[in-house]
C-alpha positions in Angstrom: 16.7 4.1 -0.4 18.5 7.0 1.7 16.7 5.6 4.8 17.5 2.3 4.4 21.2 3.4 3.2 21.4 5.3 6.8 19.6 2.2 9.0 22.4 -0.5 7.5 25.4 2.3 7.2 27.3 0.2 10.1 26.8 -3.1 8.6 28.8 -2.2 5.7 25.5 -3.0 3.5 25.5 -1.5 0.0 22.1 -0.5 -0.6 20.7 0.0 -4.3 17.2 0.2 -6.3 15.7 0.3 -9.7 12.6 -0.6 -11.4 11.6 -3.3 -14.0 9.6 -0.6 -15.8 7.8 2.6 -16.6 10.9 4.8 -14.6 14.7 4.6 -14.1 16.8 4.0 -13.4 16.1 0.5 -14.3 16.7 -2.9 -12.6 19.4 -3.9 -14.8 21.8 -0.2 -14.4 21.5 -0.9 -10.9 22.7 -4.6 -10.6 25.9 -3.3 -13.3 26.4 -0.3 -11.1 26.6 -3.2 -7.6 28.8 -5.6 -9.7 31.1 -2.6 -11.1 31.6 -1.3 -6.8 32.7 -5.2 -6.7 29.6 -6.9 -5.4 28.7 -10.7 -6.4 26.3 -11.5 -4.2 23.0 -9.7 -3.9 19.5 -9.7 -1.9 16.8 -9.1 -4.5 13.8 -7.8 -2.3 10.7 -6.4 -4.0 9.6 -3.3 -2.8 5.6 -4.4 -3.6 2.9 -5.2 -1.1 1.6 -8.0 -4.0 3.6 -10.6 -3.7 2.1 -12.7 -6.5 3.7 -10.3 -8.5 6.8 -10.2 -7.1 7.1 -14.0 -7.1 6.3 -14.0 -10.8 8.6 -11.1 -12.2 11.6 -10.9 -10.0 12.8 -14.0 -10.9 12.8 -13.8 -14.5 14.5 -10.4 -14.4 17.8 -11.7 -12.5 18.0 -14.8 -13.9 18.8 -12.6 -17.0 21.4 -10.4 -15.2 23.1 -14.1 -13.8 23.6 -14.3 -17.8 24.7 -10.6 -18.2 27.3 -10.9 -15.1 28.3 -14.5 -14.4 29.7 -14.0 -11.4 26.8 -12.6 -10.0 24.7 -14.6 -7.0 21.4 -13.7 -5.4 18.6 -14.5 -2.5 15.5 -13.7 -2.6 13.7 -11.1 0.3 10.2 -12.5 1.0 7.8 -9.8 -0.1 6.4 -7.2 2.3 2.7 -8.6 1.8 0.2 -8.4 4.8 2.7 -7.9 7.8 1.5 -7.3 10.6 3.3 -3.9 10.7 2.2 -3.0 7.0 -1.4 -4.0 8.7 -0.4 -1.5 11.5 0.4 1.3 9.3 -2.6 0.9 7.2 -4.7 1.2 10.4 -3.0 4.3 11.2 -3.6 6.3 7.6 -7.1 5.3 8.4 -7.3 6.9 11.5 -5.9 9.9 10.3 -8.6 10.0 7.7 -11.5 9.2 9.7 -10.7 11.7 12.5 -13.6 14.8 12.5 -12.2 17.5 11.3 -12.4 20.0 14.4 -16.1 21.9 13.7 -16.8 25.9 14.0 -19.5 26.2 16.2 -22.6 27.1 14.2 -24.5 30.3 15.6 -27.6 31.5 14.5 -28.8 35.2 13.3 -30.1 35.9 16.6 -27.4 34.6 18.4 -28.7 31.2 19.6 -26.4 28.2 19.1 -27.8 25.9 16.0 -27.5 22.1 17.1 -24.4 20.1 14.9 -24.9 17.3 13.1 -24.5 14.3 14.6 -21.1 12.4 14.2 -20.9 9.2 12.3 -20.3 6.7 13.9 -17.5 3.8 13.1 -20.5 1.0 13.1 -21.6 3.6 10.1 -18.6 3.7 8.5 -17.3 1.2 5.5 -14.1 1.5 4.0 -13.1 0.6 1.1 -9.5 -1.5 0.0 -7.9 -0.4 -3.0 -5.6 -2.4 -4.7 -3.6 -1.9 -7.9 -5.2 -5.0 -9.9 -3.9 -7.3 -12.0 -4.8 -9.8 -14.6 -3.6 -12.7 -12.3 -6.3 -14.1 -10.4 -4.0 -15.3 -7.2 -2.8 -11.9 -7.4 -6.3 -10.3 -6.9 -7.4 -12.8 -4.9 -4.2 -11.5 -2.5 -6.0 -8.3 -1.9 -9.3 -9.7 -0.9 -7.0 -11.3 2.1 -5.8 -8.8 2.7 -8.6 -6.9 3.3 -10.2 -9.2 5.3 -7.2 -9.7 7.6 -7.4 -5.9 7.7 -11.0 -6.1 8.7 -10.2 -8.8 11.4 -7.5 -7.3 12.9 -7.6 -3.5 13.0 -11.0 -2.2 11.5 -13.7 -4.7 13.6 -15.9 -1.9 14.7 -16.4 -0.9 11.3 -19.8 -1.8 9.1 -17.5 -3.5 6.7 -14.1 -3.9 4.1 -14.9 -3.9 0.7 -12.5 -4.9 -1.5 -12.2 -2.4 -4.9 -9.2 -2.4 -7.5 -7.4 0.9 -9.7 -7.8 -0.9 -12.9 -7.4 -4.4 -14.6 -10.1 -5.9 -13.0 -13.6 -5.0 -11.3 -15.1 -3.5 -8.7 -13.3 -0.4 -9.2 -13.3 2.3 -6.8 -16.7 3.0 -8.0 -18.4 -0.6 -7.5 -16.5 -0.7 -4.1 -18.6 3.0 -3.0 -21.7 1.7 -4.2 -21.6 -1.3 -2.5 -21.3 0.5 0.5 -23.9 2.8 0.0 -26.2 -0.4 -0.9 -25.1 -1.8 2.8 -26.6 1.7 4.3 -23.0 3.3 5.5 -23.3 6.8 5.7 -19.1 7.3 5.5 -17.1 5.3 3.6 -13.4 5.8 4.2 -11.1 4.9 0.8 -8.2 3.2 2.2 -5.0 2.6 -1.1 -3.7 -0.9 -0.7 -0.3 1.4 -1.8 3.1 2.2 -0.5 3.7 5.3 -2.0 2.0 8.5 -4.0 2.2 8.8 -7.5 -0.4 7.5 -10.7 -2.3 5.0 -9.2 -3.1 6.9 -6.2 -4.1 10.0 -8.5 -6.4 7.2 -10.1 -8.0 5.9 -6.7 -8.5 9.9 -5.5 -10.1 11.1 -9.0 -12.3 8.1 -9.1 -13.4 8.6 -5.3 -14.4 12.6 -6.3 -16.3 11.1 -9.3 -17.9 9.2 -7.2 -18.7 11.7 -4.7 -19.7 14.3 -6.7 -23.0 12.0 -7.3 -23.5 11.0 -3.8 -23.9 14.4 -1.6 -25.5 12.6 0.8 -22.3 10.7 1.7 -19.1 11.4 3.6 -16.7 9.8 1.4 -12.7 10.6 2.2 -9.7 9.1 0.7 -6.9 7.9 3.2 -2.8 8.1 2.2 -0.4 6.4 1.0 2.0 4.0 3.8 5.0 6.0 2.5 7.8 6.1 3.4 8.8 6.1 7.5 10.7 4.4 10.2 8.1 1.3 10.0 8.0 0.5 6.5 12.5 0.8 6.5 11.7 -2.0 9.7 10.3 -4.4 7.7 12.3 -4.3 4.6 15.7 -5.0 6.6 13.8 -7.7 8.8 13.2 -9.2 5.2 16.8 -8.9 4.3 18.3 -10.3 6.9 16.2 -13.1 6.9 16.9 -13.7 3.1 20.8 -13.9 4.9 20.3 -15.9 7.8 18.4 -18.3 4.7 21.2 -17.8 2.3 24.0 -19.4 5.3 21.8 -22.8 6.1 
């Protein structure tokens, strides 16, 4: 919010945020708070990469603050889905996790050099795609694009994508690791289909270690988030002023 508060600072754009659930402050304080400062006309944009879910709840939630503040109008931000740049930043938390971390030179007793293993190889590399998961099938379905876009676009000299999900629905992170085991890959990278830290991250991380910690013979690392930076802030306000230059046909 303080980024984007800063990028639209000269076009006299107030910007505001809450959550339909499970933190504050919620959806509906923030809408009262906008119409109190004199606002009746808002751009609802989800701040999700599902937009199966975004479609589905959004919508519900201001119809019900239309009847709490009828003066209130809104538009609708397309969500941030697979953009290209969301598909950019992606590609670059997994090339900060599959970079080899810088070796110490191994040295033997006698003082001959021991040869280092050899370095895997992105043809012997899988990574995984986490997403949340839902109990919507589109919405699942969503991520398995995703993926695959992901594959096509920024990840083709890699053994594969596999598709894996937090929670909700199967493969989890788990069925997503062994499937790339099965496919021989001797590193598998765990990419979060996420746009920020928090519990379901702490989910995909403790179910990669479980996994891990049965599979020695594997390099298996977890990626970050997207978070929050100058990239993600791009394509929210290219979303909102699209939902604007909509909103005046």
């Amino acid at each position: 919010m303080h980024r984007l508060r800063c990028r639209l600072d000269q076009k006299v754009t107030d910007v505001s945020g809450g959550y339909l659930d499970k933190a504050r402050p919620r959806l509906s304080d923030s809408v009262a708070s906008l119409v109190a400062r004199g606002h009746h006309r808002l751009v609802a944009l989800s701040l999700a990469l599902n937009g199966q879910h975004a479609m589905s709840a959004i919508p519900d939630v201001m119809a019900l603050e239309q009847q709490r503040h009828p003066t209130l109008m809104y538009d609708y931000g397309r969500p941030l889905g697979p953009d290209p740049r969301v598909l950019s930043l992606l590609a670059e938390r997994l090339a900060d996790a599959a970079a080899d971390i810088p070796r110490l030179r191994l040295v033997a007793s006698h003082g001959s050099h021991i040869d280092e293993p050899a370095q895997t190889t992105p043809s012997e590399t899988a990574i995984v795609l986490v997403g949340d998961g839902s109990t919507d099938p589109a919405a699942n379905a969503e991520v398995h694009r995703v993926s695959r876009l992901f594959w096509e676009t920024h990840a083709y000299d890699y053994m594969t994508v596999e598709t894996a999900f937090v929670s909700l629905t199967p493969p989890g992170v788990a069925g997503g690791l062994e499937r790339c085991r099965r496919l021989g890959a001797r590193r598998v990278i765990v990419l979060p289909y996420l746009l920020f830290s928090g519990g379901q991250l702490e989910r995909v991380w403790a179910q990669a270690l479980a996994y891990a910690a049965g599979h020695p013979e594997m390099d298996i690392r977890s990626a970050d988030v997207i978070g929050d930076c100058e990239a993600l802030a791009d394509v929210v306000i290219d979303r909102y002023e699209e939902a604007l230059a909509t909103a005046a046909l």
